[in-house]
C-alpha positions as CSV (number, residue, x, y, z in Angstrom):
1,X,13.1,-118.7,172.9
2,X,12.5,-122.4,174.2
3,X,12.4,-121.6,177.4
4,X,9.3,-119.2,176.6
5,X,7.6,-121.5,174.8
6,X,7.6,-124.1,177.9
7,X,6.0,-121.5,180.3
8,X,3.0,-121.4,177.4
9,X,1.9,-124.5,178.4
10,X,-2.0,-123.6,179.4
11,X,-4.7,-121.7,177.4
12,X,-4.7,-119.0,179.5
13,X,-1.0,-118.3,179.1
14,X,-1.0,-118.1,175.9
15,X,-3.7,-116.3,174.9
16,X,-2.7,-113.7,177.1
17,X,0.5,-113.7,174.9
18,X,-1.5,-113.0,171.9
19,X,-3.3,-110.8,173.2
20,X,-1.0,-109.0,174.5
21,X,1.0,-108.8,171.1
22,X,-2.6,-107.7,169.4
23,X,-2.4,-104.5,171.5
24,X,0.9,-103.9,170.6
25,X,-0.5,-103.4,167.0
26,X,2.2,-106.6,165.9
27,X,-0.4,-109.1,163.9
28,X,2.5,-111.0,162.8
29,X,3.6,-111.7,166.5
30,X,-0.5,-112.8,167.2
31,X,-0.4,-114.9,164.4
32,X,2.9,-116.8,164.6
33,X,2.0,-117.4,168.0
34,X,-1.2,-118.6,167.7
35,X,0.2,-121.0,164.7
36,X,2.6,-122.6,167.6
37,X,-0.4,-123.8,169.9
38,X,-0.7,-127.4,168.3
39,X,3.6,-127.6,169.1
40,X,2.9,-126.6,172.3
41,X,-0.1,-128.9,173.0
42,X,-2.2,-126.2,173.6
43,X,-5.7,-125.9,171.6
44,X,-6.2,-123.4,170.2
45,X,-9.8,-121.5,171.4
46,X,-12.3,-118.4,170.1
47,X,-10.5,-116.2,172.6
48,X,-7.2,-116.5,170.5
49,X,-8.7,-116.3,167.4
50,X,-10.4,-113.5,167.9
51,X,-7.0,-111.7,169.5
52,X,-5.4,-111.9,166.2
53,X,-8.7,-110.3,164.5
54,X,-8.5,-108.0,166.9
55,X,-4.3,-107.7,165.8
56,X,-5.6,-106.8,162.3
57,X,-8.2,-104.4,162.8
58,X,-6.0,-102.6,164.9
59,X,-3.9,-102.0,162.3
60,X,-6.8,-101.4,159.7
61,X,-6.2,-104.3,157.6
62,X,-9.6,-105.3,157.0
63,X,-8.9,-107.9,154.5
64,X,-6.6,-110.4,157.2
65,X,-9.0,-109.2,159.6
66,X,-12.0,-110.8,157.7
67,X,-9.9,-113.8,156.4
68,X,-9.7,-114.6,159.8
69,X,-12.6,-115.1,161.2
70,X,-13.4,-117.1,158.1
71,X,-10.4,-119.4,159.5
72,X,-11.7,-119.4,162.7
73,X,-15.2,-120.4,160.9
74,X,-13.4,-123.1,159.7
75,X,-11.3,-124.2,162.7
76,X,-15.1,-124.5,164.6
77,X,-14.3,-121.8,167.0
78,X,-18.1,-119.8,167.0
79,X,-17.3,-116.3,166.8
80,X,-18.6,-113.9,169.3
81,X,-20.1,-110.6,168.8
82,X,-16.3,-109.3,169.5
83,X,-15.0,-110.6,166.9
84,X,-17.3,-109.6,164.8
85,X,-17.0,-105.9,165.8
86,X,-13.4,-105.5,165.6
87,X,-13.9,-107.0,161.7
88,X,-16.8,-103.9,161.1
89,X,-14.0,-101.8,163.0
90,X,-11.6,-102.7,160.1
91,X,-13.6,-101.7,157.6
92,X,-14.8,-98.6,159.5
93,X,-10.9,-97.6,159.9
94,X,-10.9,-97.7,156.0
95,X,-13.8,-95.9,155.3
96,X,-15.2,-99.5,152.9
97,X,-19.3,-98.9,154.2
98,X,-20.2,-101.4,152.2
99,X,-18.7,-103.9,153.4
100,X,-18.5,-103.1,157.2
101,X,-22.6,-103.0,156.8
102,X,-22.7,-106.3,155.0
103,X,-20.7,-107.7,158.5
104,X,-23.1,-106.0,160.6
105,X,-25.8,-108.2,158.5
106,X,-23.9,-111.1,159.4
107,X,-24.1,-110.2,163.0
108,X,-27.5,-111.1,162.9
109,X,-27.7,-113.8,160.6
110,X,-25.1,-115.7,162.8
111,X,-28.2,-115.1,165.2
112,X,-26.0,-112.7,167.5
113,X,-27.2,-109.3,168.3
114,X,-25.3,-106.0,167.2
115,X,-24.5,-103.9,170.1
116,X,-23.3,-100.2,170.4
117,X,-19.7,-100.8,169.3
118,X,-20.6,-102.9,166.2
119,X,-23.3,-99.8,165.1
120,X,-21.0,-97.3,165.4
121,X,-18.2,-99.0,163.5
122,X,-20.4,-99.4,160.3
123,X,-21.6,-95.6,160.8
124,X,-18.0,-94.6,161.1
125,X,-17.3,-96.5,158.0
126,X,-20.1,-94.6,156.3
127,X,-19.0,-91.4,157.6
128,X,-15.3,-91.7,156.2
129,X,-17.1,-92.6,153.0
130,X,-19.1,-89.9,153.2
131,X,-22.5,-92.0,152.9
132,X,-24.7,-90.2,155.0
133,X,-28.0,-91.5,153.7
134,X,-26.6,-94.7,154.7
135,X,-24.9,-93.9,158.1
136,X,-28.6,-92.5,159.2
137,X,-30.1,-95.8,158.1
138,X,-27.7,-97.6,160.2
139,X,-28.9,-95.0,162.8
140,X,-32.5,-95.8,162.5
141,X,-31.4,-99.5,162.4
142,X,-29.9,-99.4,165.9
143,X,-33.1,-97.4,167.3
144,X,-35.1,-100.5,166.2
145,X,-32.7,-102.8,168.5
146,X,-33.5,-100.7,171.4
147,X,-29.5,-98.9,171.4
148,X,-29.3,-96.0,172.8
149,X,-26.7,-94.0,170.3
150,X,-23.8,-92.3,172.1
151,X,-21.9,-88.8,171.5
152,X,-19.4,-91.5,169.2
153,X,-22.2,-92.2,167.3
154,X,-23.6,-88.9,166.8
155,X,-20.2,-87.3,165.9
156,X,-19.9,-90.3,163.3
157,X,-23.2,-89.1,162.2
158,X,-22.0,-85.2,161.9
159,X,-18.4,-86.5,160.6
160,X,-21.1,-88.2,157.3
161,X,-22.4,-84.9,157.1
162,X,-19.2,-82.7,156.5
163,X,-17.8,-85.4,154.4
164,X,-20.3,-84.9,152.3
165,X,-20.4,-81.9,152.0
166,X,-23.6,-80.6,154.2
167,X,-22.6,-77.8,156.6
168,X,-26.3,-77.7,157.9
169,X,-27.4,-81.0,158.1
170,X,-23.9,-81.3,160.3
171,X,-25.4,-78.8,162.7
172,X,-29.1,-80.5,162.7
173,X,-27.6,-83.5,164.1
174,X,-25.7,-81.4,166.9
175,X,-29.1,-80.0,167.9
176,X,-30.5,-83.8,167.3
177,X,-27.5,-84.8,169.8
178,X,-28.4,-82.0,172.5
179,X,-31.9,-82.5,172.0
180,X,-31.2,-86.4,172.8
181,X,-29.4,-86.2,175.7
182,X,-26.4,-86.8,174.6
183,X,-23.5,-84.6,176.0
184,X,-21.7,-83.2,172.4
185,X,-17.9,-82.2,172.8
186,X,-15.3,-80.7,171.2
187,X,-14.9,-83.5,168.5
188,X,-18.9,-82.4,167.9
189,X,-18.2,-78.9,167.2
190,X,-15.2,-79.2,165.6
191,X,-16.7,-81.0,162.9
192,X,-19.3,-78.1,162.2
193,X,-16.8,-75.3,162.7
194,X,-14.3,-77.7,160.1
195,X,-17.5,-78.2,157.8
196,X,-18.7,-74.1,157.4
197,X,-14.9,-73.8,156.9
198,X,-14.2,-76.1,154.4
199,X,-17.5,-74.3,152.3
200,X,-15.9,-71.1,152.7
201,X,-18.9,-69.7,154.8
202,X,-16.7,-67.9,157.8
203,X,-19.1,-66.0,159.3
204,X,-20.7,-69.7,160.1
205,X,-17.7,-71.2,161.5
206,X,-16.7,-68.1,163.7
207,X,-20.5,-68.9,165.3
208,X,-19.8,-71.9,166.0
209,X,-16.6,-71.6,167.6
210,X,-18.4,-69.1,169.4
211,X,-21.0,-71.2,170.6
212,X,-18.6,-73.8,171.6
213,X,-17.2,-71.5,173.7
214,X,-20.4,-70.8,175.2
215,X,-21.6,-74.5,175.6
216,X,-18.1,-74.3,178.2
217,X,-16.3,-76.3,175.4
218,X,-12.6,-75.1,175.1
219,X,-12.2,-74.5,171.5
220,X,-9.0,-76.2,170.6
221,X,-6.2,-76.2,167.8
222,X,-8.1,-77.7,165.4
223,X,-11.2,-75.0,166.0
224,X,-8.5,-72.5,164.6
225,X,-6.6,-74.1,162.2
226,X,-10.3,-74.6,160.4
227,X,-11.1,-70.9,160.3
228,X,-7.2,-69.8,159.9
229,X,-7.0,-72.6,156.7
230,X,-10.0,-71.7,155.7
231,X,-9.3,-67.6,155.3
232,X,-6.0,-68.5,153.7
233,X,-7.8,-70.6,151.2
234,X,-10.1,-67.4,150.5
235,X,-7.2,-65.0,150.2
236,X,-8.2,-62.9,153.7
237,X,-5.1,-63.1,155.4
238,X,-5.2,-60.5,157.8
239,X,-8.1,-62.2,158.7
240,X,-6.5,-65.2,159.1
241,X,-3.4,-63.5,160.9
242,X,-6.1,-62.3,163.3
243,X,-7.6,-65.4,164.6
244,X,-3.4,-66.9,165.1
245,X,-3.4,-64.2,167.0
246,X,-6.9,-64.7,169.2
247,X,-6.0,-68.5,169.3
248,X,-2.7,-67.5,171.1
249,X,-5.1,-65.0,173.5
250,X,-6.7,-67.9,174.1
251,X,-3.7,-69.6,175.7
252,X,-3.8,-72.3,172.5
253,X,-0.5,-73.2,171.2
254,X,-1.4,-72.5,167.5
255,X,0.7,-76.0,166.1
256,X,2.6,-76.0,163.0
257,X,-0.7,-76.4,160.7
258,X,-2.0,-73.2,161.5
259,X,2.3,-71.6,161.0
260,X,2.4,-72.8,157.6
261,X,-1.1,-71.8,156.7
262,X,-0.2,-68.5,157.2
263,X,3.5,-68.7,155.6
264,X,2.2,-70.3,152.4
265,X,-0.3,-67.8,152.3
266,X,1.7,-65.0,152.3
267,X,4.5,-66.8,150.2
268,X,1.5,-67.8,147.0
269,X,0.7,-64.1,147.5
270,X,4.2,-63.2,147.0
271,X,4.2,-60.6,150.5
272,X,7.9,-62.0,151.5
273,X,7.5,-59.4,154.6
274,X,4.6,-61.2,156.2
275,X,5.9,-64.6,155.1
276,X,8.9,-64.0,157.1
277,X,7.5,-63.0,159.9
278,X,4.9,-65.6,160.7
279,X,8.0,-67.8,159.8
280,X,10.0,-66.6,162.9
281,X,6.9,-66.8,164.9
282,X,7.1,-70.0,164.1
283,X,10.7,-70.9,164.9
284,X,9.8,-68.7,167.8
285,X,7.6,-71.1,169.1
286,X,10.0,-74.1,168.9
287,X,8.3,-75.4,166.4
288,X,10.9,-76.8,163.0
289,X,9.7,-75.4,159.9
290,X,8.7,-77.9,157.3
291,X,9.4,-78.3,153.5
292,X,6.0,-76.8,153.0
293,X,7.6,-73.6,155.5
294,X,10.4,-73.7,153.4
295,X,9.0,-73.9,150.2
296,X,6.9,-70.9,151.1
297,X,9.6,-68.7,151.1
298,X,11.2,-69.5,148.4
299,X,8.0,-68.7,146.5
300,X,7.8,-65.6,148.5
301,X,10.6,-64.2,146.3
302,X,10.6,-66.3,143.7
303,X,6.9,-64.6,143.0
304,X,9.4,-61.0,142.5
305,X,12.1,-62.3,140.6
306,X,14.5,-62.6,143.5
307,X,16.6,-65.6,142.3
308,X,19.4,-64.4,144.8
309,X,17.2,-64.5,147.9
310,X,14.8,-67.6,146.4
311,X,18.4,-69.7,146.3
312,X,19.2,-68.2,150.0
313,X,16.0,-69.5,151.2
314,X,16.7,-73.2,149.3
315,X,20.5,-73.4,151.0
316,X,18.8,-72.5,154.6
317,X,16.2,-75.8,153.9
318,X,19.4,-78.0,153.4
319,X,21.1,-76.3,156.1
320,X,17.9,-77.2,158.8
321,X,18.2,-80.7,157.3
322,X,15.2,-79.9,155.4
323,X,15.3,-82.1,152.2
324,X,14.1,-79.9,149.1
325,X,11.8,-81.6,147.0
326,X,11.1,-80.7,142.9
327,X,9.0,-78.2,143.8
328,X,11.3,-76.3,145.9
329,X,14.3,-76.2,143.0
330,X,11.5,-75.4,140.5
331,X,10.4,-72.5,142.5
332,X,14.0,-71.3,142.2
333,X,13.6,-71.8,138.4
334,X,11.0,-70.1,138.1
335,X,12.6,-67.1,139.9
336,X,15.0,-67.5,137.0
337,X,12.2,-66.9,134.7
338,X,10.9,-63.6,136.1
339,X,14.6,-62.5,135.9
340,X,15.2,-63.4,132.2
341,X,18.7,-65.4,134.3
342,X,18.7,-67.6,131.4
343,X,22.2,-69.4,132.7
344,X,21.1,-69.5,136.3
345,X,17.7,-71.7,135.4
346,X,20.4,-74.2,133.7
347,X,22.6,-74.2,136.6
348,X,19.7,-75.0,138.5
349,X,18.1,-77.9,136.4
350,X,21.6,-79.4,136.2
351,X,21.7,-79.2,140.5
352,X,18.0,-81.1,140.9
353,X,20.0,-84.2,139.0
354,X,23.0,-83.8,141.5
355,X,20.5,-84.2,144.0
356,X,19.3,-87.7,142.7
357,X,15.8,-86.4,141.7
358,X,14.6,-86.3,138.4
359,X,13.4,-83.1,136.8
360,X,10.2,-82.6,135.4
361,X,8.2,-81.1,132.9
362,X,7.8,-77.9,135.2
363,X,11.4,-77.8,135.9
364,X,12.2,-77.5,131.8
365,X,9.1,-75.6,131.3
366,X,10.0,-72.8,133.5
367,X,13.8,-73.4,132.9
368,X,12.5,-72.6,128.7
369,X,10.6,-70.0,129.4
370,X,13.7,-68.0,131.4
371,X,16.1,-68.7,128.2
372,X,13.1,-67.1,126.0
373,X,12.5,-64.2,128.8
374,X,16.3,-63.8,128.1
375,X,15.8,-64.0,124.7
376,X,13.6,-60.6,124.7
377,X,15.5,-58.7,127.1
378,X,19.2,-59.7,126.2
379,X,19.9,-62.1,123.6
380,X,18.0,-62.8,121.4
381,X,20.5,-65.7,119.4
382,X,21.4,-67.0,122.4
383,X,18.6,-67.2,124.2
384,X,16.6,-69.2,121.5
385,X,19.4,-71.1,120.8
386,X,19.4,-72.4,124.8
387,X,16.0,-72.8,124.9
388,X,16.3,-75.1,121.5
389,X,18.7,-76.9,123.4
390,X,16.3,-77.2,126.8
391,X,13.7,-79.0,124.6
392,X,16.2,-81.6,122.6
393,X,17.4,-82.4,126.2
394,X,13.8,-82.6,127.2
395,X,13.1,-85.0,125.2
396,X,16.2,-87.1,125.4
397,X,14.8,-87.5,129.0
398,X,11.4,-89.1,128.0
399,X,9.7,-85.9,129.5
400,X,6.4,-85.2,127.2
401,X,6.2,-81.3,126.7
402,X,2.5,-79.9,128.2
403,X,0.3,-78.1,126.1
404,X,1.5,-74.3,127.8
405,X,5.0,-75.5,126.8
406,X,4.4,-76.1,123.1
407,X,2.1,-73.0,122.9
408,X,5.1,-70.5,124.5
409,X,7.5,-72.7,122.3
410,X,5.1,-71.7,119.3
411,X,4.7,-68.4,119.5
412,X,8.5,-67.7,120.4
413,X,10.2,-69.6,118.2
């Protein structure tokens, strides 16, 4: 409004303006405001300029962020180490370590010196890139300028480690932390618990949730969704059931990660019993049931041939205004198919086009394969001549049959 734009008649004013709108995460707002200095008769200084790279990085747009401090380069505003940081922060945010070090090299060759935040947001970079080779160099680097590394540091340090895949060299540099001083926390230990998890070593990540404990760390609901995740993934789900059930001991709210862990479990395995009841735990604990929830129990009788309760479990998604998605209805098909219910995986390909999605090469696949499962039990005719049908519609629709299709097509034809 004009009668905002008078009161931004100093500096001050209005670069608190921009800044303000950088925190706000609205680099649009920074930038059009900082383009208005010259109508306001303002000049436009470093301290704006490096507001809207801050805007930017905020938001993890590295490129703008960068392109701006060239523009403020070119504008003859020196930038300032904070500028500088928040661009490396950019790049850390999206994991690009190549680049976020090559800004850290410009740190010095502007003849500024890197400080603790700049460091850590090229090690971060690394560490979401999962270059730990390089994150350590960085490490070394900033022991050379006399910077004293912080637990943010370190953690980006383990964080390299698990994302690359090295379980122990995650805990050495928990030991490296300790042995440094440097108070680890629950981010620290999380990350090792999450990396023994993710490599399917349990016994490993129960120690160190353990051991968190015992360092008078709280283990959180992230410490349990790791091991709970990571015993579904292995098929032990009894195991997994059991540490829901010590996470709750442990007056943790398990969240709705660790709920449909359990529930997809179960549902892969086809145990519709357990499925459900981890599933009312759920809604037990006020917490809505996602499509990944729902989906779970569909395929929980889906996995037995149950088309009537699969299709239950679909019209109770839509009725907790659940959207299905194409795997839900081709879940249901493929219930179809374990039932040789030839018409019913028809009706249920022509309802996923009702629903304005697009049916796939699963959805004819297993919508075939119940016409040809009806074919052996039934009708033979019939069910040939439907799935004959299935592929000439298939086609018609631009869908390229699979490799499994052709071959059942093949040998049943």
């Amino acid at each position: 409004a004009k009668g905002d734009c008078r009161l931004l008649t100093t500096a001050a004013t209005l670069g608190a303006v921009i800044d303000s709108c950088a925190k706000a995460g609205l680099p649009e707002e920074a930038t059009k405001w900082l383009g208005k200095a010259e109508t306001l008769g303002v000049e436009a200084n470093s301290v704006m300029y490096t507001s809207v790279i801050d805007a930017y990085a905020r938001c993890g747009n590295a490129k703008e962020a960068a392109a701006w401090l060239g523009k403020m380069e070119f504008a003859r505003q020196e930038p300032d180490i904070v500028a500088y940081t928040s661009v490396i922060d950019s790049f850390g945010k999206a994991g690009l370590a190549d680049e976020a070090v090559a800004w850290l090299d410009r740190i010095e060759e502007a003849g500024l010196k890197p400080n603790v935040i700049s460091f850590n947001g090229a090690i971060n970079a690394c560490a979401k890139a999962g270059e730990l080779a390089k994150a350590e160099q960085i490490l070394r680097r900033m022991g050379a300028a006399a910077i004293q590394p912080t637990s943010v540091t370190y953690n980006s340090i383990v964080s390299a480690a698990v994302s690359s895949g090295r379980a122990v060299e995650a805990t050495s540099w928990l030991r490296k932390m300790e042995k440094d001083s440097v108070l680890a926390n629950d981010i620290s230990y999380n990350c090792v618990v999450y990396a023994f998890a993710k490599s399917g070593d349990l016994t490993q990540a129960a120690t160190w949730l353990q051991e968190m404990s015992s360092a008078m760390i709280q283990p959180d609901v992230i410490s349990y969704t790791s091991l709970i995740r990571a015993c579904t993934l292995q098929g032990k789900l009894a195991e997994a059931a059991d540490w829901l059930v010590n996470m709750e001991a442990d007056t943790i709210t398990p969240d709705r990660i660790a709920y449909t862990s359990l529930i997809a479990a179960y549902g892969k395995a086809g145990h519709a019993s357990e499925a459900l009841r981890w599933f009312g735990s759920m809604q037990a604990a006020q917490l809505d049931p996602d499509e990944i929830a729902f989906n779970a129990m569909i395929s929980a009788y889906a996995r037995h041939g149950d088309t009537v309760s699969a299709a239950t479990w679909l019209d109770k998604m839509r009725e907790s205004q659940v959207r299905p998605n194409i795997s839900s209805y081709n879940t249901v098909i493929g219930s179809c198919t374990r039932a040789a219910e030839a018409d019913q995986a028809i009706r249920w390909l022509d309802v996923i086009e009702t629903e304005a999605l697009r049916p796939d090469v699963i959805s004819f696949t297993s919508a075939i394969a119940a016409c040809l499962a009806f074919a052996k039990r039934r009708n033979q005719r019939r069910g040939r001549e439907l799935a004959e049908q299935l592929f000439c519609r298939m086609l018609a629709a631009c869908i390229k049959p699979d490799k499994f299709l052709l071959k059942l097509l093949s040998r049943e034809l």
